[in-house]
N, C-alpha and C positions, 0 to 999 in steps of 0.2 A: 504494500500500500504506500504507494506517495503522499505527502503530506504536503499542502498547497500553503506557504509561507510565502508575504510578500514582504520585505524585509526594506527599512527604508533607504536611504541613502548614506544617512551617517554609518546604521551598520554595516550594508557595504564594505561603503571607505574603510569601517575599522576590519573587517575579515583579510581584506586584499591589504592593505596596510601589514596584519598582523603575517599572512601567508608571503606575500612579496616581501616583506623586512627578513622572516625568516630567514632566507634563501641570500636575502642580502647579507646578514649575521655571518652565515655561514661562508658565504665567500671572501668578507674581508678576514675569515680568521685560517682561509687558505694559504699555500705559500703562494707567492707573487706567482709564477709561474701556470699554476692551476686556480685564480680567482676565477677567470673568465668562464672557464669549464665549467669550475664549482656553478657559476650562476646560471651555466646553460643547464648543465644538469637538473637541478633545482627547478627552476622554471620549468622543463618540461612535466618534470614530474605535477606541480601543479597547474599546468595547462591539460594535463593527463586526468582529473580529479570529474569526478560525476554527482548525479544529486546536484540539490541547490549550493553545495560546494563549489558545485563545478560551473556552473553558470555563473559564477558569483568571482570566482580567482582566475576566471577565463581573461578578466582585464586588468594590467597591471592597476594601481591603485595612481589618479594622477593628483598632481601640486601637491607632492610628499619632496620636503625638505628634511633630508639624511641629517644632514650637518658635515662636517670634517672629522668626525672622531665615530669610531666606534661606537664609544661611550656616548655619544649623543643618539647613536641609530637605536643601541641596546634601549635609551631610556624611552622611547617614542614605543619600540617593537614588542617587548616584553612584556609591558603593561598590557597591549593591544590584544596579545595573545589570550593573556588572561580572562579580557572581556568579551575575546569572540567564543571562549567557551563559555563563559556566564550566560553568553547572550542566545548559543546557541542549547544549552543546557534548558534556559527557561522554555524557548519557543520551539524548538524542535532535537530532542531528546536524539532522534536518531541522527541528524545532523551533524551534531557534537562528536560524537564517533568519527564519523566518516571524516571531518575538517581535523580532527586532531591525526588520524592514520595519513592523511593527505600531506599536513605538514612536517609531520617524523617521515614520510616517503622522501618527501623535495627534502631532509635535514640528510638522512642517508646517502639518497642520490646526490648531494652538491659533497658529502665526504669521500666517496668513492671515487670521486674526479682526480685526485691525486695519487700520484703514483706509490706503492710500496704501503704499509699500515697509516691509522687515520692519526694524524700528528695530536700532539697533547692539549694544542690552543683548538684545533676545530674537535677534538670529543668533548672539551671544555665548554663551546659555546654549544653543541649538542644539547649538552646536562643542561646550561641555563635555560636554553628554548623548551625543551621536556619540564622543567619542571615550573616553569612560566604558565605552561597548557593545563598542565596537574594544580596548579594556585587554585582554578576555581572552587 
């Protein structure tokens, strides 16, 4: 049974925000060499997502200012995480599921991008984005 959810605008923006920052996390904590990978990886993996997930991360998220630091994506991304499972927890329970497996998929596929085992700074921001999703 599909479950018809019209969800507004801000949450959008905060799901694609939370799912694209993901993938961006993840790449700035690859080596130089495999960032780029990391974010194609990633991305497709969330262009790959189905359900209102998948219509919903089908666009990247636009007039999203990262910052220059890391630490300024993490504070925007993390939070975001948190509330697209709150948001999806309240109004569509099977959702939640599916947006969280979608973004630990795009968090694996953007690790795998690099050659040889997953280095210590991207299983690092791994743990943070898992347990960002798990906050709610």
């Amino acid at each position: 049974m599909t479950t018809t959810l019209t969800l507004t605008d801000q949450d959008q923006h905060t799901l694609r925000l939370a799912g694209w920052g993901a993938v961006s996390l993840m790449s700035a904590a690859g080596a130089a060499g495999s960032a780029h990978k990391a974010g194609t990886d990633g991305s497709i993996a969330l262009t790959s997502a189905t359900g209102l997930v998948g219509h919903v991360l089908a666009k990247a998220p636009k007039g999203v200012k990262y910052g220059r630091t890391v630490a300024t994506l993490a504070d925007q991304v993390l939070p975001a995480l948190t509330a697209s499972m709150s948001l999806l927890r309240r109004q569509a329970p099977e959702e939640a599921g599916n947006f969280r497996r979608t973004v630990l998929v795009a968090v694996e596929a953007a690790s795998r991008s690099q050659q040889g085992p997953t280095s210590p700074v991207m299983a690092d921001m791994a743990a943070k984005i898992t347990e960002a999703l798990d906050a709610a």
